[in-house]
C-alpha positions in Angstrom: 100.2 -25.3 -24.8 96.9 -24.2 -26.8 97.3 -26.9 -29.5 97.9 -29.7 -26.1 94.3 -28.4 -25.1 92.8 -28.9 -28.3 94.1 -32.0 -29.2 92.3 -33.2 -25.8 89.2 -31.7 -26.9 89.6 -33.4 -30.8 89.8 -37.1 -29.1 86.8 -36.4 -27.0 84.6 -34.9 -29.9 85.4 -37.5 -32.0 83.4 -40.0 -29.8 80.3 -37.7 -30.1 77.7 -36.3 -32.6 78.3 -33.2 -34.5 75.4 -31.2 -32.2 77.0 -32.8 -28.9 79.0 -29.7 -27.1 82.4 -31.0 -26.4 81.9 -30.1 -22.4 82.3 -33.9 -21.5 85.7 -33.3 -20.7 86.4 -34.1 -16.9 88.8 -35.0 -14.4 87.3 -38.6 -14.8 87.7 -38.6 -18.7 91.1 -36.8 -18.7 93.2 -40.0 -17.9 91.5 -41.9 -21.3 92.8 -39.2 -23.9 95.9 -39.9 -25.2 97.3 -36.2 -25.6 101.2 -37.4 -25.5 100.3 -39.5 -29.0 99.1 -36.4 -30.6 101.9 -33.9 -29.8 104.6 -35.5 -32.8 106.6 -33.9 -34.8 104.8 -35.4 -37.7 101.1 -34.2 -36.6 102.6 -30.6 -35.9 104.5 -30.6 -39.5 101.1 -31.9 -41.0 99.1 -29.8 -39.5 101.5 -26.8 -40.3 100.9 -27.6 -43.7 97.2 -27.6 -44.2 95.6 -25.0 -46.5 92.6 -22.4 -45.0 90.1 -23.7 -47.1 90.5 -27.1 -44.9 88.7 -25.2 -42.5 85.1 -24.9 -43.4 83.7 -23.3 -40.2 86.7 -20.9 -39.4 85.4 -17.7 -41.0 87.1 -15.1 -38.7 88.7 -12.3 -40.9 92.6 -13.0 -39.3 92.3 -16.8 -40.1 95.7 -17.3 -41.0 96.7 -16.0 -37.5 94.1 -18.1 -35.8 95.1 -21.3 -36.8 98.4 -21.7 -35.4 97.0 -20.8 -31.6 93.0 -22.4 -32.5 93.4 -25.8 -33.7 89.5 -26.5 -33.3 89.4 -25.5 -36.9 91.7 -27.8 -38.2 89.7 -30.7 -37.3 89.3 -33.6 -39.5 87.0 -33.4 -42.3 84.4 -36.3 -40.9 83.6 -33.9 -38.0 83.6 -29.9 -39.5 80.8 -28.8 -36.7 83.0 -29.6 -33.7 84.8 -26.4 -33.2 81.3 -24.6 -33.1 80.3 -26.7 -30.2 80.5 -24.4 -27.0 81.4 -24.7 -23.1 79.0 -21.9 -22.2 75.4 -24.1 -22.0 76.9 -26.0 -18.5 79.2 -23.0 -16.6 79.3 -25.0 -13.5 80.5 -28.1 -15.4 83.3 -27.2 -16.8 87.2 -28.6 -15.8 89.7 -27.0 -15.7 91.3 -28.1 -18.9 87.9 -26.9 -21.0 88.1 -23.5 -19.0 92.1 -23.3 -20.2 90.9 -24.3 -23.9 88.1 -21.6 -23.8 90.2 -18.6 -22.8 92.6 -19.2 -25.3 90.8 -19.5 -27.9 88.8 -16.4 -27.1 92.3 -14.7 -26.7 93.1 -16.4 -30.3 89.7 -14.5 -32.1 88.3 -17.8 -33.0 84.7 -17.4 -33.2 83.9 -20.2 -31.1 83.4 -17.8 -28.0 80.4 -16.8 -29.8 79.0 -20.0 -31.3 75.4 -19.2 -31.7 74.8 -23.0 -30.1 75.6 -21.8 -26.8 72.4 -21.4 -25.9 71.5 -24.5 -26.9 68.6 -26.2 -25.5 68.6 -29.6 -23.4 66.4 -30.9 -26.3 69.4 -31.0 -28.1 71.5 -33.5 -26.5 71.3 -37.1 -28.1 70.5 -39.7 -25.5 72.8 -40.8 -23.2 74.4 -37.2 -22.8 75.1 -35.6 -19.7 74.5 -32.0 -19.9 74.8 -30.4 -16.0 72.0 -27.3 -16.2 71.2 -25.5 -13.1 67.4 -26.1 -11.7 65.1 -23.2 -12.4 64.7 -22.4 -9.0 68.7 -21.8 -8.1 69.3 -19.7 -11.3 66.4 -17.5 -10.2 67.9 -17.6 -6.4 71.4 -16.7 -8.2 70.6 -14.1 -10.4 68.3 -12.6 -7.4 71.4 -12.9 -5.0 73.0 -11.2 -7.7 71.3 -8.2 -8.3 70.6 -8.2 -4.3 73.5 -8.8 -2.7 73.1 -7.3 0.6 69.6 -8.4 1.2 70.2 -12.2 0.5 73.3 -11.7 2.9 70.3 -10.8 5.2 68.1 -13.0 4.5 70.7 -15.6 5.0 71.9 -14.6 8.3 68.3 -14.2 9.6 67.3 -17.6 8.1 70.4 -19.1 9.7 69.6 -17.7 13.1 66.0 -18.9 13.3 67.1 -21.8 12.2 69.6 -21.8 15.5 67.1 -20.4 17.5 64.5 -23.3 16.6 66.8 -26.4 17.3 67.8 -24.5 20.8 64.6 -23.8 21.7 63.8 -27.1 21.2 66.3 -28.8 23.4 65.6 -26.4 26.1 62.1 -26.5 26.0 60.2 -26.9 29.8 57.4 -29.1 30.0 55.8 -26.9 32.7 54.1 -23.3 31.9 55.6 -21.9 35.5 59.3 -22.9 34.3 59.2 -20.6 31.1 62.0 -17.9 31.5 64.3 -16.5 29.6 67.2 -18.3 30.9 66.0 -21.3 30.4 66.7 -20.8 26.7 69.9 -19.3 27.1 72.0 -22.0 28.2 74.2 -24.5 26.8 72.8 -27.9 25.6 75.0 -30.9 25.7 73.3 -32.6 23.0 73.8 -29.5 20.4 77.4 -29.8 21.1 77.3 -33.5 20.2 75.3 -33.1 17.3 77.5 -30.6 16.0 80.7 -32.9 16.2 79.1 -35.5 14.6 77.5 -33.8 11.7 81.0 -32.0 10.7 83.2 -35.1 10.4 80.7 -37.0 8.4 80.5 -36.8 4.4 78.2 -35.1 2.7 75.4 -37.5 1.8 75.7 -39.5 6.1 75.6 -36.0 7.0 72.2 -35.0 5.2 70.7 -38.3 6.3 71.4 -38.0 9.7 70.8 -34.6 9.8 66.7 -35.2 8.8 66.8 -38.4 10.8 68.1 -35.7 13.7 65.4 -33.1 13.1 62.3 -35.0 13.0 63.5 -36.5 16.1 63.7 -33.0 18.0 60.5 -32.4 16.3 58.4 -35.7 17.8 60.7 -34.2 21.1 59.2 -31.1 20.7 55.9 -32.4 20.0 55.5 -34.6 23.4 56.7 -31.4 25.0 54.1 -29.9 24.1 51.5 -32.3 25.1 53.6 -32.8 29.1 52.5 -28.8 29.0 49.2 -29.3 28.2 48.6 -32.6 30.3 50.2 -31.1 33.5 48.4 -27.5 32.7 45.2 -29.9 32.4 46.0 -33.0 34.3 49.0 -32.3 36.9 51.3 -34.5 35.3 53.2 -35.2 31.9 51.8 -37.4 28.9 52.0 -40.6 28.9 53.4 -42.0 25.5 52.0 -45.8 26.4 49.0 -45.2 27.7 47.2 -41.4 27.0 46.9 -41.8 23.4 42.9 -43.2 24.0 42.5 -39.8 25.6 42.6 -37.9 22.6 39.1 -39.0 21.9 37.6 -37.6 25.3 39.3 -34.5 24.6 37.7 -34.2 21.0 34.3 -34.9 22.6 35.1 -32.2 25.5 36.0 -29.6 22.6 32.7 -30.4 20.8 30.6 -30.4 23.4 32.7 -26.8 24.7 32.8 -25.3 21.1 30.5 -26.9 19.1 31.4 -29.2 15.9 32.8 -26.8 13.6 35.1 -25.2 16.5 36.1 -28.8 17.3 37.2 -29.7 14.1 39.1 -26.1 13.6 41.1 -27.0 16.5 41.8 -30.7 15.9 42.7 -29.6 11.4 45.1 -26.4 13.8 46.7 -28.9 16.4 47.3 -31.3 13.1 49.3 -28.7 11.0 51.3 -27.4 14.1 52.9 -30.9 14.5 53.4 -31.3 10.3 55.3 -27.6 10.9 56.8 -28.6 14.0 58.0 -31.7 12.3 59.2 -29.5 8.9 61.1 -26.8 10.5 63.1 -28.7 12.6 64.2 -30.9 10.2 65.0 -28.2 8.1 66.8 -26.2 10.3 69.6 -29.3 11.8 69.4 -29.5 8.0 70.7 -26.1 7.3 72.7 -25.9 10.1 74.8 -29.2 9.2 75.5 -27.6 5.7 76.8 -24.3 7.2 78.9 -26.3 9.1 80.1 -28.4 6.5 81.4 -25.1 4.3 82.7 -23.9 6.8 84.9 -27.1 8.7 87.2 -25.4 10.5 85.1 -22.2 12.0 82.4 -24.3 12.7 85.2 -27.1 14.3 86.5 -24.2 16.5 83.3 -22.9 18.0 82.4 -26.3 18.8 86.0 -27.4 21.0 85.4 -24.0 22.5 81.4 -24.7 23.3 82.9 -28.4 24.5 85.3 -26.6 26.7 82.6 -24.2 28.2 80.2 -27.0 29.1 82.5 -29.2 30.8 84.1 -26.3 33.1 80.6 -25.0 33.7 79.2 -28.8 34.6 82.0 -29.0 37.0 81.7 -26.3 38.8 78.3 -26.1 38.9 77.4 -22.7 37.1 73.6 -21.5 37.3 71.8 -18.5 36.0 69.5 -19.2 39.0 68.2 -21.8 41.3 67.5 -25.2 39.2 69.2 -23.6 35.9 72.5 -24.4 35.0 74.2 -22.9 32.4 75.7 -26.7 31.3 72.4 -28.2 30.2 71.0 -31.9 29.2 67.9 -31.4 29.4 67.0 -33.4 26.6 68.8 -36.1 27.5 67.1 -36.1 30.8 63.9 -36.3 29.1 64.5 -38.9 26.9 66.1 -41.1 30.0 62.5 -39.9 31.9 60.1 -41.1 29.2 62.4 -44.3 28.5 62.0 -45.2 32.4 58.3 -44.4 32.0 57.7 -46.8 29.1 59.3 -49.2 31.2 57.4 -48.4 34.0 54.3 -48.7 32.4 54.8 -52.2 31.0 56.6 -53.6 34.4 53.0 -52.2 36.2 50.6 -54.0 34.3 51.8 -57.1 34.9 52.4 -55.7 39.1 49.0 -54.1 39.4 47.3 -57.3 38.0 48.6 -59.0 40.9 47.6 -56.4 43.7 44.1 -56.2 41.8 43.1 -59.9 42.7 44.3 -59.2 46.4 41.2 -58.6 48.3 40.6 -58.1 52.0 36.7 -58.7 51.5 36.0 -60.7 48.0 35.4 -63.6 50.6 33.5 -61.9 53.1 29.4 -63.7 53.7 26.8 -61.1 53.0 25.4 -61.5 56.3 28.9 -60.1 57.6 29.0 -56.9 55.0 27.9 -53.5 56.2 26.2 -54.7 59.2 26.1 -51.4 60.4 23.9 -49.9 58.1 21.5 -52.6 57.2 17.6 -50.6 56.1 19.6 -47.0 55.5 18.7 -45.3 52.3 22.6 -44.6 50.9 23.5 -42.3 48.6 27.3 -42.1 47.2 27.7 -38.7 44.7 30.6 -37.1 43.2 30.6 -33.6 42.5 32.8 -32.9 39.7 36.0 -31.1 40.3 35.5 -30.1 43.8 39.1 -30.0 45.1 40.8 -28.6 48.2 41.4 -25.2 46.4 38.1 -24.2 46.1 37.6 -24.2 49.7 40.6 -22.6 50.1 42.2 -20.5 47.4 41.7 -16.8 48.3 40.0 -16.0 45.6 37.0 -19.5 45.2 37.5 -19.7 48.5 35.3 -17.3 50.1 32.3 -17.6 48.3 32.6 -21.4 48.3 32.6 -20.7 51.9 29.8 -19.2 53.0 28.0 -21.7 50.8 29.2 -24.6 52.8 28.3 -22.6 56.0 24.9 -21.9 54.8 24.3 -25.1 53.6 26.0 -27.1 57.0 23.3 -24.5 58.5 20.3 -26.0 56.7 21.4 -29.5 57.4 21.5 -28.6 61.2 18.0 -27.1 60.7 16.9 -30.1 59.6 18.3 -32.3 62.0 21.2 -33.4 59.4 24.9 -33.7 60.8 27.8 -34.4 58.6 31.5 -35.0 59.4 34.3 -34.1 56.9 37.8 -35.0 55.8 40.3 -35.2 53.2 41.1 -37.8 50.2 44.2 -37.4 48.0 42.5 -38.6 44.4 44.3 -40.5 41.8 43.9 -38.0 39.1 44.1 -34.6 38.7 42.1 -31.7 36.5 40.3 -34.3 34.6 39.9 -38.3 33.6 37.1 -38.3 36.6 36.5 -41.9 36.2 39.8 -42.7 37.9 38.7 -41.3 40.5 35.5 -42.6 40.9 37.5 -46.0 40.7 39.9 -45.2 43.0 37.5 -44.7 46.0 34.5 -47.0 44.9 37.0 -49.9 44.2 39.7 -49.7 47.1 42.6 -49.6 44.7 45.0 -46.5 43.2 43.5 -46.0 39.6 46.1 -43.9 38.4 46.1 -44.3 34.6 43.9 -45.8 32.0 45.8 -49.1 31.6 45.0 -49.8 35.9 41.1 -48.8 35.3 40.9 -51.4 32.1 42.0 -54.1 34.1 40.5 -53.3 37.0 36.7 -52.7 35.4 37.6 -56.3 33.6 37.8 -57.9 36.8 35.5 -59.1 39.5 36.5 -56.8 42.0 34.2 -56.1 44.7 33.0 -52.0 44.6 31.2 -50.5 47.6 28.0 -50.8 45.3 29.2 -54.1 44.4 29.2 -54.8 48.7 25.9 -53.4 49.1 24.1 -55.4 46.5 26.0 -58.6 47.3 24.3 -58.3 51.1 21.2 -58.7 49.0 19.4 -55.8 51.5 20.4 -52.9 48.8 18.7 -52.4 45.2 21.4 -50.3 43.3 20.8 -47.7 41.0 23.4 -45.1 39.3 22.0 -41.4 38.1 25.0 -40.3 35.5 24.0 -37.9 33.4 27.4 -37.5 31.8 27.5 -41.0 30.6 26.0 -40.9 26.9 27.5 -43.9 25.5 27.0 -47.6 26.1 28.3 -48.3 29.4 30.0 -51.7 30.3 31.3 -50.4 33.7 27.9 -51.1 35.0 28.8 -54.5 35.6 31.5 -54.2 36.9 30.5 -51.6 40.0 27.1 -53.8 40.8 24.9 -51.5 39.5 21.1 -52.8 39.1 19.5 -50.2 37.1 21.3 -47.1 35.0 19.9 -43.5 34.4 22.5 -42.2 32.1 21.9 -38.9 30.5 18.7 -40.6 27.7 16.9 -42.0 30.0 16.1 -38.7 32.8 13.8 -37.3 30.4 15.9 -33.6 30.3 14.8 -31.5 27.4 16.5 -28.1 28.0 19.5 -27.3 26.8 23.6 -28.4 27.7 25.7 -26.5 29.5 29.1 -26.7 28.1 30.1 -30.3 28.3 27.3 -31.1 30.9 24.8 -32.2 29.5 22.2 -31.2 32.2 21.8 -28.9 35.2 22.5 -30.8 38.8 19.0 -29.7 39.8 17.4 -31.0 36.9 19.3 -34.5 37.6 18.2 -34.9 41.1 14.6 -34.3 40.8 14.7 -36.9 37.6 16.4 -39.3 40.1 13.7 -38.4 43.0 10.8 -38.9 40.3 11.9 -42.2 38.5 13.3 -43.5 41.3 13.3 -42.8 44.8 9.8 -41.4 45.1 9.2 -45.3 44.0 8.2 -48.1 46.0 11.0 -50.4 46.8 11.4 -53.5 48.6 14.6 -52.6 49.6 16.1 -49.7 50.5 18.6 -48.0 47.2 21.7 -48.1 47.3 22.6 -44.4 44.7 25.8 -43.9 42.9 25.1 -40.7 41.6 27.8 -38.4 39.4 27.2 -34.3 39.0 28.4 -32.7 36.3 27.7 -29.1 36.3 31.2 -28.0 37.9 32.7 -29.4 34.7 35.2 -27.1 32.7 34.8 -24.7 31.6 32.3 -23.3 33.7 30.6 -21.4 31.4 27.3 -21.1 31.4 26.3 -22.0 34.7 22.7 -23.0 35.5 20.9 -21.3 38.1 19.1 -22.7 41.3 15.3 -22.7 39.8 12.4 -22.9 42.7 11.3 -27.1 42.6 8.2 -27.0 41.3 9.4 -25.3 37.8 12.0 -27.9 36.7 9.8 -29.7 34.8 11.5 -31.2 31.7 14.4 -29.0 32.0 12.7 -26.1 29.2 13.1 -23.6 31.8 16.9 -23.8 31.5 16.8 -22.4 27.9 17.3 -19.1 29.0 19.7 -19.5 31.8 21.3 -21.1 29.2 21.2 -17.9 26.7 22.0 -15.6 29.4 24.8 -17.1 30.6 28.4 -16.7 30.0 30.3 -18.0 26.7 33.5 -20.7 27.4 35.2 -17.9 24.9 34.9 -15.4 27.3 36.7 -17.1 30.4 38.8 -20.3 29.0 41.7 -17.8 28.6 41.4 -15.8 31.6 42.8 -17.8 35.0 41.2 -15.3 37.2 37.9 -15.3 35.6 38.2 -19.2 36.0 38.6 -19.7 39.5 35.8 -17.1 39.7 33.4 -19.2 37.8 34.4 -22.4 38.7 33.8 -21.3 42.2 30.3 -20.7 41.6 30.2 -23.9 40.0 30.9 -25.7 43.3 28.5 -23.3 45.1 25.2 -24.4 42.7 26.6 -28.2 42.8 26.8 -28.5 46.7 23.5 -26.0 47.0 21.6 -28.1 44.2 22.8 -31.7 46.4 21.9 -30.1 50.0 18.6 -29.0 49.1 18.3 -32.0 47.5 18.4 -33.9 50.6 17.2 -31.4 52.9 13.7 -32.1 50.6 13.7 -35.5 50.5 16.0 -37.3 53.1 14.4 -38.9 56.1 16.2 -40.2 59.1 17.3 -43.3 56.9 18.9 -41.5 54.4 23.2 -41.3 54.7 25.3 -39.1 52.2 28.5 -39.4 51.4 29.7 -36.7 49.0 32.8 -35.9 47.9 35.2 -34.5 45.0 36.5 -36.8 42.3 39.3 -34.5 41.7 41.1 -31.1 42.0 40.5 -28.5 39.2 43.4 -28.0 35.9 46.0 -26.1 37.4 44.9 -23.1 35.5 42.6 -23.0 38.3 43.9 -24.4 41.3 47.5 -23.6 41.0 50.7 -25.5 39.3 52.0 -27.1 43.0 48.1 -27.9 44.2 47.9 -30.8 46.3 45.8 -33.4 44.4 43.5 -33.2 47.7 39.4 -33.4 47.8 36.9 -33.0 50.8 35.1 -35.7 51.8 31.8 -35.8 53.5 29.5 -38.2 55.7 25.5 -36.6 56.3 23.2 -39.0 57.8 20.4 -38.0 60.8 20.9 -40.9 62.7 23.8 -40.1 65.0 25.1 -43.5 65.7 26.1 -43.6 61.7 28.7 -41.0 62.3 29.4 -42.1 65.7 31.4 -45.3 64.2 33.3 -43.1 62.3 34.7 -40.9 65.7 38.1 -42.0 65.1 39.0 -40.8 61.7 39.2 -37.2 63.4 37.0 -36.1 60.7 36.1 -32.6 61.4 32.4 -31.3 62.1 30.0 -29.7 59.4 30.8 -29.7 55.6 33.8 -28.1 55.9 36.8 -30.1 56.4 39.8 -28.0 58.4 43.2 -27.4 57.6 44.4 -29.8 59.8 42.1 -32.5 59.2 43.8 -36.1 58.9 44.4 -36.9 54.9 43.9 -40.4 53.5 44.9 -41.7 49.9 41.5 -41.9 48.0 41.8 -45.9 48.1 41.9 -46.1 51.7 38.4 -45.2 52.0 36.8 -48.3 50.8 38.2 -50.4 53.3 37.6 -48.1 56.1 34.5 -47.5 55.4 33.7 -51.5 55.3 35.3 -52.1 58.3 33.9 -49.4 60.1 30.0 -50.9 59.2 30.2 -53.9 60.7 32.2 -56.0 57.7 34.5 -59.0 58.5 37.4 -58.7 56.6 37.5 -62.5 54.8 40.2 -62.8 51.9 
């Protein structure tokens, strides 16, 4: 049996050179050596009969006895180094048959056990020979699992369960901050137990492949997650994967202008290498998973029947932890079916809403026949940035907002003022203002970005678009938020602009706004309506200083010291830091409530100053606060209101069942936000003309 073995090893060496070791040998090779040829009668009796000396290399002491059971000595003369070559340089290599060869010739005494080349470096190899070596990094791991036994066990366990814990977590992620709970994780998802089936029954390199392709698809899951919690946190609904991308570039600006440039950029460079580790660890993890699986087939084949089993009987019967969590789960699934629909959604209503956009009940209507009703009135149209329902009342803004909306209704009466108030349901929700002011200024539902492109690229007819096509109205905007070039202009039929470079303010920003409400309204009464006009104005005018994150907050300053806004400098410095209150949902609502308290104080004294009987107000909210603020199940509800001194303004408005004052009531009738435009029209003496 040992001189079989040898002979094997003979045939292969004498292919090689003299410095190759002989570990070639392989199941694959095995079939080419022609051992049976070898084992004659003849090649034993020659072989028998060979003196020592014919053995250059064998220089054991018991030589005689080694080379009946070693035949590596007896090679031929042509190759004399080949029984020094050793099996030890490639352990995991070896087959079987060199194994077999090695013990017995260590159980022989040959000295080839302790050939000094088995140490041999890669360097030594000729070209063209295979020589298996381990990589550095797994004979460090296996001499440090060695020496450690128990603590890689460890540290194998625990890297497997995180691993587990990842990819669940990840398929039973919520998209909403109020769902978080602890069984929500702890449930079975459908597409694990699919995954798993799949990954155990395929070989080894499909398996790999479609184990990564697996993992950074949970990741990009995980990922949009992510951003439906921070766009329904901040916007009351999920992300958009069509059409919110643009956004990223308003929230950049809203960080710089919150944080400053450096803070900015911290965040964006943090945000970026979450979604490169997000990406990385899932991947890795289905990764390790798979190959667990994969040693161990039929374990990992069991659990997976009986996880099978489990789901289905807990589907059919209906098993929850608690109302709205079952134990069966498919979440992901069910999010992937959601955003699929959405996508579609999105393309089939661009082509839909382009159609309802050139619809119009008044784009034919005679300027002599639009806004009859309020022909020589001095109209001003402002938004006051986030003023929602909940501020008026949530039980914590709500009492403070309050009182200011009584005191203020009080001044108005004082001043022979009366206003009449309802509700609008707005388009958008915690932020992306500009729907709304679309929504109500344009008479159609603005909901998304893609609606307000092809909307502002039209020709539709705005309610500053209606009062400058009478030709009775010179229009005029006041938005200091608006610090790039502004193309919209156009579109809503506004004459002259006042954006936030041309009101002269030289005091500081607030946050994001860039000046104080105060400050804006006397620029607008002293570069503009303190003018001489032929007409009367027409005003769109946009507050800002109830923008997130309300902190600082300007103060009410007496009129004649606004000046050029330097006063504001320290207000500015004394006021609160975003830091200190972004974090804090209490603190919040606290300040954003007395952000809608010096935004409707700044606009009422305002126009308690400088209205005349002429003048008519509409005010309203473009939106409710994030839900961080207002509440995750807040309506998306604003008040409205109409101020004018002339009563028979608000006496063509007696059946909307508006309620009296500033403050709209609980029971007030509630319109969609793009009802108002054609109301309004009709209620002012225009003739509806398509």
């Amino acid at each position: 049996m040992s001189f079989n073995t040898s002979s094997r090893q003979l045939s292969k060496t004498d292919e090689a050179p003299e410095d190759v070791p002989s570990q070639e040998v392989t199941p694959l090779d095995s079939p080419e050596t022609e051992t049976p040829e070898t084992e004659t009668p003849e090649a034993k009796t020659a072989e028998a009969s060979v003196p020592e000396t014919d053995a250059p290399k064998a220089e054991a002491p018991e030589a005689d006895a080694a080379e009946a059971d070693a035949p590596e000595a007896e090679a031929p003369e042509a190759e004399p180094e080949a029984p020094e070559v050793p099996e030890a340089e490639a352990p995991e290599a070896e087959t079987p048959e060199a194994r077999t060869s090695e013990a017995q010739t260590s159980e022989s005494g040959t000295p080839e056990a302790e050939s000094p080349g088995a140490e041999a470096s890669d360097v030594d190899a000729p070209e063209g020979a295979v020589t298996p070596r381990p990589r550095r990094w797994r004979r460090v791991w296996g001499g440090w699992r060695e020496k450690y036994p128990v603590a890689a066990r460890v540290l194998a366990w625990t890297t497997t369960a995180v691993a587990l814990a990842i990819v669940v977590a990840a398929l039973l992620m919520p998209t909403q901050v109020d769902k978080f709970r602890l069984a929500a994780f702890v449930r079975l998802p459908v597409e694990a137990i699919f995954g798993a089936a799949l990954l155990i029954v395929l070989p080894r390199r499909p398996r790999i492949a479609v184990a990564a392709f697996a993992g950074l698809g949970l990741g990009a899951l995980t990922v949009v997650n992510f951003l439906d919690i921070g766009f329904n946190e901040y916007l009351g609904r999920g992300f958009n994967v069509v059409l919110d991308w643009s956004l990223f570039s308003d929230a950049q600006g809203y960080l710089q202008d919150t944080f400053g440039r450096g803070g900015a950029l911290g965040i964006a460079a943090l945000a970026v290498t979450l979604v490169i580790a997000v990406l990385a660890l899932t991947t890795m993890s289905v990764i390790r998973l798979s190959n667990l699986a994969a040693r161990n087939t039929e374990t990992a084949t069991r659990t997976t029947l009986v996880l099978a089993i489990t789901w289905v009987t807990c589907a059919a019967l209906g098993v929850q932890y608690a109302e709205g969590i079952p134990i069966a789960s498919e979440h992901t699934m069910q999010a992937l079916q959601f955003k699929s629909e959405q996508v579609r959604q999105t393309l089939r209503d661009e082509a839909a809403f382009k159609k309802i956009a050139k619809k119009d009940d008044f784009a034919n209507t005679p300027p002599d026949q639009l806004l009859t009703g309020l022909r020589g009135k001095d109209m001003m149209i402002t938004f006051i940035e986030s003023y929602g329902r909940s501020a008026i009342e949530d039980p914590v803004m709500a009492p403070g907002v309050d009182a200011t909306l009584t005191a203020e209704n009080k001044k108005l009466t004082d001043a022979g003022f009366a206003a009449k108030s309802g509700w609008l349901t707005s388009a958008t929700y915690g932020g992306s203002s500009w729907l709304g002011h679309s929504t109500f200024l344009s008479g159609l539902w603005i909901s998304n970005q893609q609606r307000y492109r092809t909307v502002t690229a039209g020709e539709r007819l705005t309610l500053p678009g209606a009062f400058k096509k009478t030709g009775a109205w010179d229009t005029v905007g006041v938005m200091p938020g608006v610090q790039k070039t502004w193309p919209e202009q156009n579109f809503y039929g506004i004459d002259k602009l006042y954006d936030a470079h041309k009101l002269g303010y030289k005091g500081p920003k607030f946050s994001w706004s860039t000046m104080p409400d105060q400050y804006a309204l006397t620029a607008f009464e002293r570069l503009v309506h303190s003018k001489k006009h032929d007409k009367p104005l027409m005003s769109t005018i946009i507050l800002t200083s109830s923008h997130q994150p309300w902190a600082p907050i300007p103060k009410l300053v007496p009129q004649d010291q606004v000046g050029d806004g330097s006063i504001y400098n320290a207000i500015e410095k004394a006021g609160k830091k975003p830091a200190d209150i972004i974090t804090d949902s209490t603190k919040s609502k606290q300040e954003y409530g007395k952000s809608i308290q010096y935004s409707v104080s700044s606009l009422i004294d305002y126009l308690v100053k400088y209205g005349s009987k002429d003048t008519v107000l509409i005010f309203l909210g473009d939106h409710q606060p994030i839900a961080r603020v207002s509440g995750n199940h807040a309506s998306r509800d604003v008040p409205v209101s109409i101020v004018a001194k002339d009563p028979k303004v608000l006496d063509k408005i007696a059946d909307w069942n508006w309620a009296d004052g500033l403050q709209p009531k609980q029971d007030t009738p509630v319109w969609k936000m793009n009802a108002f435009r054609d109301r309004f029209l009709t209620a002012y003496g225009s003739t509806p003309a398509p």
